[in-house]
C-alpha positions as CSV (number, residue, x, y, z in Angstrom):
1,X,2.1,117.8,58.0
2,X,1.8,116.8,54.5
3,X,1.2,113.0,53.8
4,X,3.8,110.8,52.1
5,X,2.4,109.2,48.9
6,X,2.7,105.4,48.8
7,X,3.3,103.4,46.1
8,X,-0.2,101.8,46.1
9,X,-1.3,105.3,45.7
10,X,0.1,106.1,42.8
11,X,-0.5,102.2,41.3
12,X,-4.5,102.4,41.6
13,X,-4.6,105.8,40.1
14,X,-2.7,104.5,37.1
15,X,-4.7,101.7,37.2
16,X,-8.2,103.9,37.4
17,X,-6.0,105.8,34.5
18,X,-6.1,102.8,32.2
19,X,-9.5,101.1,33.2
20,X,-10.9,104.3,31.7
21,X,-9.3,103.8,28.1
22,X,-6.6,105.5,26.1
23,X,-7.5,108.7,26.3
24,X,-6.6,108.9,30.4
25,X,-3.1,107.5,28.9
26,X,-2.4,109.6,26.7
27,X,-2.9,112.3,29.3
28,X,-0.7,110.8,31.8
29,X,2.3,110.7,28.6
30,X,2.0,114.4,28.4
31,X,2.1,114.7,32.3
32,X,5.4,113.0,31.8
33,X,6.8,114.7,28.6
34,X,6.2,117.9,30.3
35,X,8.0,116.9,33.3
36,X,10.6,115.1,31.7
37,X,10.9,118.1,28.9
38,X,11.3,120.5,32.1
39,X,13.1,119.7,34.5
40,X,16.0,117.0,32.9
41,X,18.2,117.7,35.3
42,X,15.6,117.3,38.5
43,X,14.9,113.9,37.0
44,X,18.6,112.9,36.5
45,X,19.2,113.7,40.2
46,X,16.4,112.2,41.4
47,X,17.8,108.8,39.5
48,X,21.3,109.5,40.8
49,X,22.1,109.9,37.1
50,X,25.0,112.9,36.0
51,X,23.4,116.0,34.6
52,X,25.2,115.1,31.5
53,X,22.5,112.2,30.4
54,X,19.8,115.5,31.0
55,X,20.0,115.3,27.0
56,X,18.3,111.5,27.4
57,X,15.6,112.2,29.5
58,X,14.8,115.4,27.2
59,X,14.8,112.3,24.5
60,X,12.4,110.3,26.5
61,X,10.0,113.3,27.1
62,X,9.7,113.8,23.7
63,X,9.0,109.8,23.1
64,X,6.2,110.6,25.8
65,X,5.0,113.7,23.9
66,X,4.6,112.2,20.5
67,X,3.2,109.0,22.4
68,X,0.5,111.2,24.5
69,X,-0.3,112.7,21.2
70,X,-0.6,109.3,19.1
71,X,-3.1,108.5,21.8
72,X,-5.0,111.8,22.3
73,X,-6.0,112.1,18.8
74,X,-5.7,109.4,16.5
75,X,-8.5,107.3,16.3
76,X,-6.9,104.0,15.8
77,X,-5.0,103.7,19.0
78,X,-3.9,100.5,19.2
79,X,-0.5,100.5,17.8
80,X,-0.1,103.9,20.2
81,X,-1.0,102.1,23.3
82,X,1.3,99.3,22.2
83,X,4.2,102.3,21.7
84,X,3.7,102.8,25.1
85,X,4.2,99.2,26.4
86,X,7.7,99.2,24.4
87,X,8.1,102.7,26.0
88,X,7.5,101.4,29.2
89,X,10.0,98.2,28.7
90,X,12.4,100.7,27.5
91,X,12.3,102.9,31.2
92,X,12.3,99.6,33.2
93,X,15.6,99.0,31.6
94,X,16.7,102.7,32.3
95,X,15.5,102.2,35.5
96,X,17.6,99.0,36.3
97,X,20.4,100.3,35.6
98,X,20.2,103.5,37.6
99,X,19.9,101.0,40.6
100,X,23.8,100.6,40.0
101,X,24.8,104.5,40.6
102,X,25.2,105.3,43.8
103,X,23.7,108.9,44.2
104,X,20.8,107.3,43.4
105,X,17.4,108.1,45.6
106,X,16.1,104.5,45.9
107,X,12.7,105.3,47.8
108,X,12.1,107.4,44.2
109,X,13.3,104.7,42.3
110,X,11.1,101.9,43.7
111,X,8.1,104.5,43.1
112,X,8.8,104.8,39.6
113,X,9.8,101.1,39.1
114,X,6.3,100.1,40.2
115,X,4.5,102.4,38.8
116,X,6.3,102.1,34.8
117,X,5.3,97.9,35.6
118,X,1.6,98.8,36.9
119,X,1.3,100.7,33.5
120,X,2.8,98.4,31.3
121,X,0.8,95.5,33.0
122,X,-2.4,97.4,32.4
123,X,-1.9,98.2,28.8
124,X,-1.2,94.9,27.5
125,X,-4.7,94.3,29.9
126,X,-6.5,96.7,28.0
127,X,-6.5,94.8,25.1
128,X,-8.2,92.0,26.4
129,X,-10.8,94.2,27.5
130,X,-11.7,96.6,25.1
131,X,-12.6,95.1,21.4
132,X,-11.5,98.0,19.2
133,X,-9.1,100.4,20.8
């Protein structure tokens, strides 16, 4: 039987993710972009959202492409990293209000809420640990 992830899980890899530096970030970003670019309508049901907003999380997965890119191959990343916090702030708020809908899948949406506030946590930490991003 396959084992269930948990939500600590999936907050220490992020973390491990960040610890490492931008780079691991910006892979993570096009993780999401892709998913978010794919399958719209497999993340609006998952959030309980109509597959009318698909066109928002398409939106969002582009945010996360440009984003992953910004911080796969620029050299100054800081402002990049700090897209990502306001990106991050920005899918909290998503993510608060999806708690409204009822069709929504709240065991996915707890999963998702802690792990968009592990990352944002840990990239406003990053700064006070690494000099020159």
């Amino acid at each position: 039987m396959a084992e269930k992830i948990k939500v600590p899980d999936i907050a220490l890899f992020l973390l491990v993710g960040m610890l490492i530096g931008p780079a691991a970030l910006g892979w993570v970003n096009m993780g999401m972009a892709v998913t978010e670019l794919t399958f719209p309508e497999g993340v609006c049901r998952v959030m309980g959202a109509p597959k009318q907003y698909s066109w928002l999380v398409r939106s969002l997965g582009l945010r996360e492409l440009a984003i992953g890119l910004g911080l796969l191959l620029q050299p100054q990343r800081r402002a990049w990293v700090w897209a990502r916090v306001v990106g991050d702030a920005m899918d909290m708020a998503l993510l608060a209000a999806s708690f409204r809908l009822p069709r929504a899948n709240r065991a996915w949406q707890g999963t998702l809420t802690a792990a968009t506030l592990v990352s944002a946590v840990g990239c406003i930490g990053m700064f006070g640990c690494v000099p020159e991003i």
